[in-house]
C-alpha positions as CSV (number, residue, x, y, z in Angstrom):
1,X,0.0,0.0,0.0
2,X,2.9,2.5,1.0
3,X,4.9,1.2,-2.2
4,X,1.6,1.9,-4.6
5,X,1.1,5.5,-2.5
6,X,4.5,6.6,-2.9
7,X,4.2,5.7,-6.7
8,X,1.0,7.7,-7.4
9,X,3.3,10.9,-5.2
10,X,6.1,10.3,-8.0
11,X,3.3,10.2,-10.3
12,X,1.8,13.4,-9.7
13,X,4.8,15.2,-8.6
14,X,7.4,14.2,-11.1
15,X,8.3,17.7,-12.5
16,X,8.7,18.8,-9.2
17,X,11.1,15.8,-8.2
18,X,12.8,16.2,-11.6
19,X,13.7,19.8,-10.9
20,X,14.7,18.8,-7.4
21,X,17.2,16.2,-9.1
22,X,18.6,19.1,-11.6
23,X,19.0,21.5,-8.6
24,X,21.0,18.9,-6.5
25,X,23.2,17.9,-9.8
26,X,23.3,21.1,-10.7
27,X,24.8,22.0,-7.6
28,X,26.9,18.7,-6.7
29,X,28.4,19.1,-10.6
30,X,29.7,23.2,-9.3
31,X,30.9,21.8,-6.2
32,X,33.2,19.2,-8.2
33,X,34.1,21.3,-10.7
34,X,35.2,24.1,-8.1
35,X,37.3,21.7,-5.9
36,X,39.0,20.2,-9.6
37,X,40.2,23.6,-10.4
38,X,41.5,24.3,-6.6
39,X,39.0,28.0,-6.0
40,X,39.5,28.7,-2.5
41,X,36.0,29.8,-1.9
42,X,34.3,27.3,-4.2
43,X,30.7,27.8,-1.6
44,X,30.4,30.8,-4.0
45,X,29.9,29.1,-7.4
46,X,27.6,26.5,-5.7
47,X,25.5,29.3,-4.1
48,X,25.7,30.8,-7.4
49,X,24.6,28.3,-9.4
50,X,21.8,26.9,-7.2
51,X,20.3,30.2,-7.1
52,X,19.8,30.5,-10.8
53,X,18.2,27.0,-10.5
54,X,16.0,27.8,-7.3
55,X,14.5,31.2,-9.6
56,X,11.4,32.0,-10.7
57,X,9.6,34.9,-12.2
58,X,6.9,37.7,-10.8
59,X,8.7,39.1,-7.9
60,X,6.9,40.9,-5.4
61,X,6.6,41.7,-0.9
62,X,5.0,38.7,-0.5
63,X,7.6,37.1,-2.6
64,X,10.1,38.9,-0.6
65,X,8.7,37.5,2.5
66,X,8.4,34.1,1.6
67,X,12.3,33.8,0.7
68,X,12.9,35.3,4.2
69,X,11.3,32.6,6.0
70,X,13.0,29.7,3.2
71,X,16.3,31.3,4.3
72,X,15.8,30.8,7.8
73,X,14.5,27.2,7.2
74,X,17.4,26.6,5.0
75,X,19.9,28.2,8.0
76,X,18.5,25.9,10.6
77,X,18.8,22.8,8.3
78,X,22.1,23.9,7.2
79,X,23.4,24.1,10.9
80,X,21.5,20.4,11.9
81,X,23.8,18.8,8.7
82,X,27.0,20.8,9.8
83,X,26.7,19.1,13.6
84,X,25.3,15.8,12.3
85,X,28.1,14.9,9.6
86,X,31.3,15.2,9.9
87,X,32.8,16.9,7.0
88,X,36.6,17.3,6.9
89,X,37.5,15.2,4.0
90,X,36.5,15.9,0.2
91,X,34.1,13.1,-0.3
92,X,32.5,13.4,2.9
93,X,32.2,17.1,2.4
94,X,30.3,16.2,-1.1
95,X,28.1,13.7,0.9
96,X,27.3,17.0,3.6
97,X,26.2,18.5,0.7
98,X,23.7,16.3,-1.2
99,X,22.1,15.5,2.7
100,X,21.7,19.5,2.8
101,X,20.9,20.1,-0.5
102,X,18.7,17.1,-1.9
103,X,16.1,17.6,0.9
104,X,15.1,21.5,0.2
105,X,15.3,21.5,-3.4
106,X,12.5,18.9,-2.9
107,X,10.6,21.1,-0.3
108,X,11.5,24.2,-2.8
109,X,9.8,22.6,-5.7
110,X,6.6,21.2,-4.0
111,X,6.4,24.8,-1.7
112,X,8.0,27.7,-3.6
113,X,8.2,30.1,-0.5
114,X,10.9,27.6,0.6
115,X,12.8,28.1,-2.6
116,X,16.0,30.3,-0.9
117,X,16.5,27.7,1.6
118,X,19.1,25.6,-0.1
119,X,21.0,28.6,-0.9
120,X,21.4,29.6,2.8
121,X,22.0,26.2,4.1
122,X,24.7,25.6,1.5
123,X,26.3,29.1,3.0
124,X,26.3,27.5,6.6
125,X,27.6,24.6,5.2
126,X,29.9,25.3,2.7
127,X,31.2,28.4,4.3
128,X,32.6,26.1,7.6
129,X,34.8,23.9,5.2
130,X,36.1,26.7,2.5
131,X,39.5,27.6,2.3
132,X,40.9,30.8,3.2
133,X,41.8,32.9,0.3
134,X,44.9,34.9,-0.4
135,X,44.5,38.6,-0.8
136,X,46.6,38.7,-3.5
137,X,44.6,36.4,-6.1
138,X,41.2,36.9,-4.2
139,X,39.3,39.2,-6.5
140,X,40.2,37.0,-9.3
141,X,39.0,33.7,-7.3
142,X,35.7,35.5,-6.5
143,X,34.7,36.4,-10.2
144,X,36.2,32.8,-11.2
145,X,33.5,30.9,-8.4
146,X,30.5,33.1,-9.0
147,X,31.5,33.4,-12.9
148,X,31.4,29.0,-12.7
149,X,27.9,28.8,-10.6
150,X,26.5,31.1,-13.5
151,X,27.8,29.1,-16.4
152,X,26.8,25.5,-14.7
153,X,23.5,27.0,-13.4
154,X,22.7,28.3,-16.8
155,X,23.5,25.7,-18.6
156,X,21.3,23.5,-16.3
157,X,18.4,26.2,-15.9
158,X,18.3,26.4,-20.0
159,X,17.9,22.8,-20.6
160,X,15.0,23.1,-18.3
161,X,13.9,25.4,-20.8
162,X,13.6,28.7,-18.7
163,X,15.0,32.3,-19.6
164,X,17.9,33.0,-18.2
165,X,17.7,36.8,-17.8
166,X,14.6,36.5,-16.2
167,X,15.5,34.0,-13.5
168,X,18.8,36.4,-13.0
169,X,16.1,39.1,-12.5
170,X,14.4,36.5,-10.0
171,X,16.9,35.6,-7.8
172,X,18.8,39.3,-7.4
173,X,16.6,39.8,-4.4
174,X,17.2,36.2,-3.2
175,X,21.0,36.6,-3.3
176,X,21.1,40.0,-1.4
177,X,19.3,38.1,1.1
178,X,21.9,35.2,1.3
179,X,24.5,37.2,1.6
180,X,23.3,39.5,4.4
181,X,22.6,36.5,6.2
182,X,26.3,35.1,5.0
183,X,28.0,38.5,6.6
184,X,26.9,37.2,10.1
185,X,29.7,34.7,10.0
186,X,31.9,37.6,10.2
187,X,30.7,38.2,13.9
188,X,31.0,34.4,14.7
189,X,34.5,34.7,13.9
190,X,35.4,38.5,14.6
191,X,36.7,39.3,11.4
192,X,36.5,42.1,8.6
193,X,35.5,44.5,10.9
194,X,36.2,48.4,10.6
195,X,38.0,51.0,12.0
196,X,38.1,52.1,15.7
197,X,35.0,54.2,17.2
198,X,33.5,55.3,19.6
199,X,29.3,55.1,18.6
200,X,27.3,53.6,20.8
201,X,26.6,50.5,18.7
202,X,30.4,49.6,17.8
203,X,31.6,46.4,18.0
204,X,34.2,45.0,20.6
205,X,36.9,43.0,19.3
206,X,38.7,40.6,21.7
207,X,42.8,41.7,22.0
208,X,44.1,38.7,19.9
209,X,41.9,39.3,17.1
210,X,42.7,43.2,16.6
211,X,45.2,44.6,13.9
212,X,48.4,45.3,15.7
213,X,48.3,48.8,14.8
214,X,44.7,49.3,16.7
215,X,45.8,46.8,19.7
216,X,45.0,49.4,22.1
217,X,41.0,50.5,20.7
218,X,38.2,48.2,22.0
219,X,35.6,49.0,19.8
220,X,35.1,49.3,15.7
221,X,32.9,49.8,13.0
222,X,30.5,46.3,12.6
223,X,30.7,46.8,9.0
224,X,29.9,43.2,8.3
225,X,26.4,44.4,10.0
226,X,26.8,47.5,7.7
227,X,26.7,45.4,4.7
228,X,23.9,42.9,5.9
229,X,21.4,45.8,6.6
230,X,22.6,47.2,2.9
231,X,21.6,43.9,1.7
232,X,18.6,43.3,3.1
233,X,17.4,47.0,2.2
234,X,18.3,46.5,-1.4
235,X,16.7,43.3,-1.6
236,X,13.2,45.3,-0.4
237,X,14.2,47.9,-2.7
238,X,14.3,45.8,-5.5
239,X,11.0,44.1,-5.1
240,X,9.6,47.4,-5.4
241,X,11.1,48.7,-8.3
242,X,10.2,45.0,-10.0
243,X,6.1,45.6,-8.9
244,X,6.6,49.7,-9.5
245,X,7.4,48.8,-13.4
246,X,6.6,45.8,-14.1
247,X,6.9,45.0,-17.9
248,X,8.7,48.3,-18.4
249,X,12.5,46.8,-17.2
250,X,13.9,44.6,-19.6
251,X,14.2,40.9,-18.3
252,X,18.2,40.7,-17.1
253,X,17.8,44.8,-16.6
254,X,16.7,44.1,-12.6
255,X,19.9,41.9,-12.1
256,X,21.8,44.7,-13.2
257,X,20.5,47.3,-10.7
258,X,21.7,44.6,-8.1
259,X,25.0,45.1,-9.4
260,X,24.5,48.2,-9.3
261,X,23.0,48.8,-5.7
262,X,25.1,46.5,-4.0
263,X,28.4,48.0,-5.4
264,X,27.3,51.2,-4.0
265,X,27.1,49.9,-0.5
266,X,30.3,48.1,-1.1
267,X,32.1,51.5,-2.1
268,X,31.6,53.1,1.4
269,X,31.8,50.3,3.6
270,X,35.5,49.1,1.9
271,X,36.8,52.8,3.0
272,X,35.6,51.4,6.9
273,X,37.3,48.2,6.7
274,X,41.0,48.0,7.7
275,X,41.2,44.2,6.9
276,X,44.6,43.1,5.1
277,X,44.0,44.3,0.8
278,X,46.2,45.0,-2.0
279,X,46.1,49.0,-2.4
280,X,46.1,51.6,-5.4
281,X,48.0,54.7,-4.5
282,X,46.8,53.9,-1.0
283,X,43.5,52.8,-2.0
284,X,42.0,49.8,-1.7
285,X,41.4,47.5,-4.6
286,X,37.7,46.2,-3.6
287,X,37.3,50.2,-3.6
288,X,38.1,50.4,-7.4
289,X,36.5,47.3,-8.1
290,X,32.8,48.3,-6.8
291,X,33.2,51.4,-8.6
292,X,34.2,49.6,-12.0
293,X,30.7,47.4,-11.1
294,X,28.6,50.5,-10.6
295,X,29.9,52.0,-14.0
296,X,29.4,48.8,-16.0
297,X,26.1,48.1,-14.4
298,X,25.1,51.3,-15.0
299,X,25.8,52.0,-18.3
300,X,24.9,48.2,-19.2
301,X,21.1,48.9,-17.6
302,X,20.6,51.9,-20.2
303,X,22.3,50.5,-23.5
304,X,19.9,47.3,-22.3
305,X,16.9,49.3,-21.8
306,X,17.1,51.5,-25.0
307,X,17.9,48.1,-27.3
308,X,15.0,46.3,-25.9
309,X,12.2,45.9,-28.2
310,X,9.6,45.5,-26.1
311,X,6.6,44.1,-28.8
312,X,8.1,40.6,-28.6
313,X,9.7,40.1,-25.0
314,X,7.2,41.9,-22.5
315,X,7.0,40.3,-18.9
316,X,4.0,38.3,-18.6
317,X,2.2,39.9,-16.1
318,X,1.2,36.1,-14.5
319,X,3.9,35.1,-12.1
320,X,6.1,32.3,-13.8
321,X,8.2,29.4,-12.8
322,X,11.1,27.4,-14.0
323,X,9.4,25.0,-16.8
324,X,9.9,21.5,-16.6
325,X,9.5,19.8,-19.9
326,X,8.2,16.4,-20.2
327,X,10.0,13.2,-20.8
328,X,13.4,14.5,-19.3
């Protein structure tokens, strides 16, 4: 009886559980490929690409709200697989991962609200285990791992015959979220703070953990908290601009303006930090990187906008979801 039930479930939900496989390979298949080429931070192209796979279409507060309650389901799983499996090697690493992943992508694709949870339990997971990267090569790692998730997340997402700008569009607000949540580490471990002050809600910093040239301040900038609240606020902003004008923003333009927005918060807060960074004329490099992303973004958002044509590639105005076709 229980064997002829859990046929008829396949049955009925076998979209749902094929997409659930794709999101797990898709994600398993970044996670190999990012440990065969050695990136020190490979989390990052598995968030990446899981993401694209976990998007969907038709933004909007409710949607906003309902990814804020998947990522704290997906933190709390993420945290109950980090205790229960040990995770030190390689291969039992990869086996932490399908355990944390398999499971939501399921629950994503029977209850979309749920659909950010496997990104944040992947960041609990995944960020435990990563290596520690270099400053020197570090901004070429980062656009190597998130550059990765994209291509192996498209590629996956495509075959499942979905638009790829519009799940970008999609899961912008979904990724500010993760990584607000993802800059709470940084408390955990007292790290990437800013400089000394003196406001009320500055952060203290235990002796052995402060730069030897601030050994004798007590209390600096959270600017890990800084960036979290940016993200969160730019994830609400976001979802308002989406509903504001709605069919009027070319699918892939929204994923720009979170380049866009997120670089501008990352501008200020890099002139806080006081972490080790390679420097340009006494500047640092994350500095002139954010403001190369808010130039690009920028002018990439208004060349898009003007060469969009909108009689053939108008949003729907019905809320869409990652398509599914038969017989794969």
């Amino acid at each position: 009886m229980q064997i002829k039930a859990l046929g008829g479930f396949m049955e009925r939900r076998g979209g749902e559980l094929r997409l659930a496989l794709r999101t797990t390979l898709a994600g398993l298949a970044t996670f190999a490929l990012a440990e065969l080429l050695q990136l020190p931070q490979g989390y990052w192209a598995v968030l990446t690409s899981v993401i694209i796979m976990q998007g969907s279409v038709g933004g909007s507060l409710k949607a906003g709200i309902d990814r804020l309650i998947g990522s704290f389901a997906g933190a709390i799983w993420g945290v109950a697989v980090t205790l229960a499996i040990p995770h030190h090697g390689i291969p039992a690493l990869g086996l932490a991962l399908v355990v944390a992943l398999g499971p939501l992508a399921l629950v994503s694709a029977l209850k979309p609200s749920f659909r950010i949870a496997p990104v944040t339990a992947i960041i609990v997971l995944l960020s435990t285990s990563s290596l520690q990267a270099d400053p020197v090569p570090y901004a070429v790692d980062r656009v190597l791992e998130i550059g990765l998730g994209c291509i192996v997340g498209a590629i996956v997402a495509h075959r499942s015959g979905a638009s790829v700008a519009r799940l970008a569009d999609c899961v912008a607000p979904g990724l500010l979220v993760a990584q607000g949540i993802g800059r709470f580490g940084n408390w955990w471990n007292q790290e990437l703070f800013g400089k000394p002050t003196d406001l009320p809600w500055g952060l203290e910093i235990d002796p052995q953990n402060r730069p030897i040239d601030f050994v004798d301040q007590a209390t600096f900038h959270p600017t890990f908290l800084y960036e979290a609240l940016w993200c969160f606020a730019a994830a609400g902003v976001l979802l308002l601009i989406e509903r504001r004008f709605r069919g009027r923003i070319r699918p892939g333009g929204l994923f720009a303006l979170y380049v866009l927005i997120y670089s501008a918060g990352r501008l200020w807060i890099e002139t806080l930090r006081i972490d080790p960074s390679h420097e340009i004329g006494g500047v640092r490099l994350n500095v002139f990187v954010a403001a190369t992303a808010i130039v690009l973004s920028a002018a990439f958002f208004v060349v898009w906008q003007r060469r969009w044509k909108r009689g053939g590639t108008a949003t729907p105005a019905k809320v869409e979801t990652m398509a599914v076709p038969k017989g794969r």
